[in-house]
Every structure is written in structure tokens, then in C-alpha cells.
N, C-alpha and C positions, 0 to 999 in steps of 0.2 A: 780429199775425195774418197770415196767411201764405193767399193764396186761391188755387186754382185751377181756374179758369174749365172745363172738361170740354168738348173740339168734338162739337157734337150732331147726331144723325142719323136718318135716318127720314122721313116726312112733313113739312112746311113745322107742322099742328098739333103732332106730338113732337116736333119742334125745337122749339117757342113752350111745352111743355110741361118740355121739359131746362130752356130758359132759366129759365122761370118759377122751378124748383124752386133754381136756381143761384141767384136775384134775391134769392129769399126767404133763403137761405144768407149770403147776405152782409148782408142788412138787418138778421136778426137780431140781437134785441138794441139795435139801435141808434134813437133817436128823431130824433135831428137830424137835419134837413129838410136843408140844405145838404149835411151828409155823407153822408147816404144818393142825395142829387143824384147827387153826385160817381161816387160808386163806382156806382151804377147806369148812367151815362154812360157809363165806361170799361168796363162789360161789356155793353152792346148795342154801342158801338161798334166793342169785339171781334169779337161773335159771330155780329154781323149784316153779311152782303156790301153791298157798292154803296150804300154811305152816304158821302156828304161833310158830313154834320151831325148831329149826334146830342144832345139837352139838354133844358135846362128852362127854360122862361119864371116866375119866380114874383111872384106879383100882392103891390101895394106897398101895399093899399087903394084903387088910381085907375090903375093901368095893369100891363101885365107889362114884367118889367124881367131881364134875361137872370143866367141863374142859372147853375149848373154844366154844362158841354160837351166836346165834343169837336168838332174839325175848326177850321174858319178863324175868325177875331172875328167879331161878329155883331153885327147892331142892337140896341142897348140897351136901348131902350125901344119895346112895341106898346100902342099904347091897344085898348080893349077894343073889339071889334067893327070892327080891322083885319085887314087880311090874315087867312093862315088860321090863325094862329095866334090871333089878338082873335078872329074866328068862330067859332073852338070855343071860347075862354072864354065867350063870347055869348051864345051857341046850346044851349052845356053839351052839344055832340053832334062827337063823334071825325070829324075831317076825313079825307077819304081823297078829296090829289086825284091824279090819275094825269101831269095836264098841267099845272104851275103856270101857262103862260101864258094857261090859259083858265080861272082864275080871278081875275074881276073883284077888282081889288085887291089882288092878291098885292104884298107887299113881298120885293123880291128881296135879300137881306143878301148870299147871294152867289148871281153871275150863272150860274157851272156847275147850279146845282142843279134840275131839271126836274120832278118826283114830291115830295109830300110827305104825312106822316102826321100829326095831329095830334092828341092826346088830352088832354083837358079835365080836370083835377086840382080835385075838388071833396071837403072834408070833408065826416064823416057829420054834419055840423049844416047841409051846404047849401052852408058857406060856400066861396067862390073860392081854393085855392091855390094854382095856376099850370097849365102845360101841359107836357106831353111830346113837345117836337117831335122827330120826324126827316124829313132831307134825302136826300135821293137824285139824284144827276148824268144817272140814267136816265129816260126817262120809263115809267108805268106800274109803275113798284118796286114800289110797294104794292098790295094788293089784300084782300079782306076775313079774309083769313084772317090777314094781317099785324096788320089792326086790333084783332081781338078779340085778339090772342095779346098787341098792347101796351096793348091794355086792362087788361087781367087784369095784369101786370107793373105795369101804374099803381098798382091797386087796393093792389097788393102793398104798394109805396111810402105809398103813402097809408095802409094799414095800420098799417104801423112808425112811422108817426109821429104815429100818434092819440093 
């Protein structure tokens, strides 16, 4: 299969709305959690500017354990209810922080990285299947419109592999 990613335009929501529909393009069809990680990694981290981390944490039964990515190695393992990554599994509510260093407990995997988004990957029985983090080296990257747009790309994810 042969994909190609489309550069999108328009409002920051029509962008979040190209991606989505690109997201879903490529999911289909497909179940596997891991493989659908993967190739959804490598096209947010295409598509989306000023990102130095791009991935998924996915939960082992007792902690998040780092999954398919993009950018530099990263910390292995987050217990649940660290950093913001464990806080959105926790909390089951999308992290949007603008300042990592004025979140209490941030674990910094890598030191560049200032902004981060976090969205919480939970099946429809409830149960925890990991997170959707992205990094960012800027501060303030994210902001709510980012949020909902990788909400909905989560959903998508989470979709394809019910």
C-alpha cells in the first residue's frame, strides 16, 4: 500500500479535519493496535509543525510503557498518575499544558521539549489503552483547538481497533 499524506490548509480546525480524514485513510481496515500506533506517529509527525515527540504510551495492565513514536528515545515506562502523561491516563481528561515546567511533576524524557498535549486512549468498555502524547520544543504549541482536533484522531485510532 502506497499512502500519501496531502499538505493541508485552511484554518488550524480544516487542518485537524484534512488530518483526521487522512488518519482514518490509513487506519482502515486495519485492527492492530501497534500498527495503527506506528503509521499514525509518522503522519502527525509529518503534518504537524514544531513537534520533537510524537507517540503512544500503551498501558501493560500497571503502568504506560512507551509504544510506537517519532523523535528521540523516550522513557519507557510512566506509572499511572505521573507526569502528564500518567495524568491523563488518571484523570481520563486530555492534557493541554502550554509550560511543561509549571507542571508539578512533569517527567522530562527530553530536556528540549517545553508544550505538551496529552490525550487519554480509553476503549468503549471503559477500559485504559494508553495515550497519545505530543512534544513540542516551543512553549504554548498547543492550544484547544489542537486538543479537540487530537481528540477526535484518537477516537479514530481507537475505532480501528475495537
Amino acid at each position: 500500500m502506497s499512502f500519501h499524506a496531502s499538505a493541508l490548509t485552511g484554518s488550524k480546525p480544516e487542518q485537524y479535519a484534512q488530518l483526521l480524514e487522512q488518519a482514518r485513510a490509513l487506519l482502515h481496515g486495519e485492527r492492530n493496535p501497534v500498527a495503527n500506533a506506528a503509521n499514525l506517529s509518522a503522519l502527525l509527525w509529518h503534518a504537524l509543525p514544531r513537534l520533537n515527540w510524537c507517540g503512544f504510551y500503551l498501558y501493560d495492565g500497571t503502568e504506560l510503557v512507551v509504544g510506537p513514536f517519532q523523535g528521540l528515545p523516550a522513557c519507557v515506562r510512566i506509572p499511572l498518575g505521573k507526569g502528564v502523561c500518567g495524568t491523563a491516563a488518571a484523570t481520563r481528561r486530555t492534557q493541554l499544558v502550554r509550560d511543561v515546567d509549571a507542571f508539578d511533576g512533569h517527567i522530562a524524557c527530553d530536556s528540549a521539549s517545553r508544550s505538551e498535549c496529552v490525550v487519554p486512549l480509553f476503549a468503549a468498555d471503559g477500559a485504559l489503552v494508553g495515550v497519545l502524547d505530543l512534544d513540542s520544543p516551543d512553549l504554548a504549541r498547543f492550544d484547544e483547538e489542537d486538543a479537540a482536533g487530537l481528540e477526535a484522531i484518537a477516537a479514530a485510532f481507537l475505532d480501528a481497533i475495537a
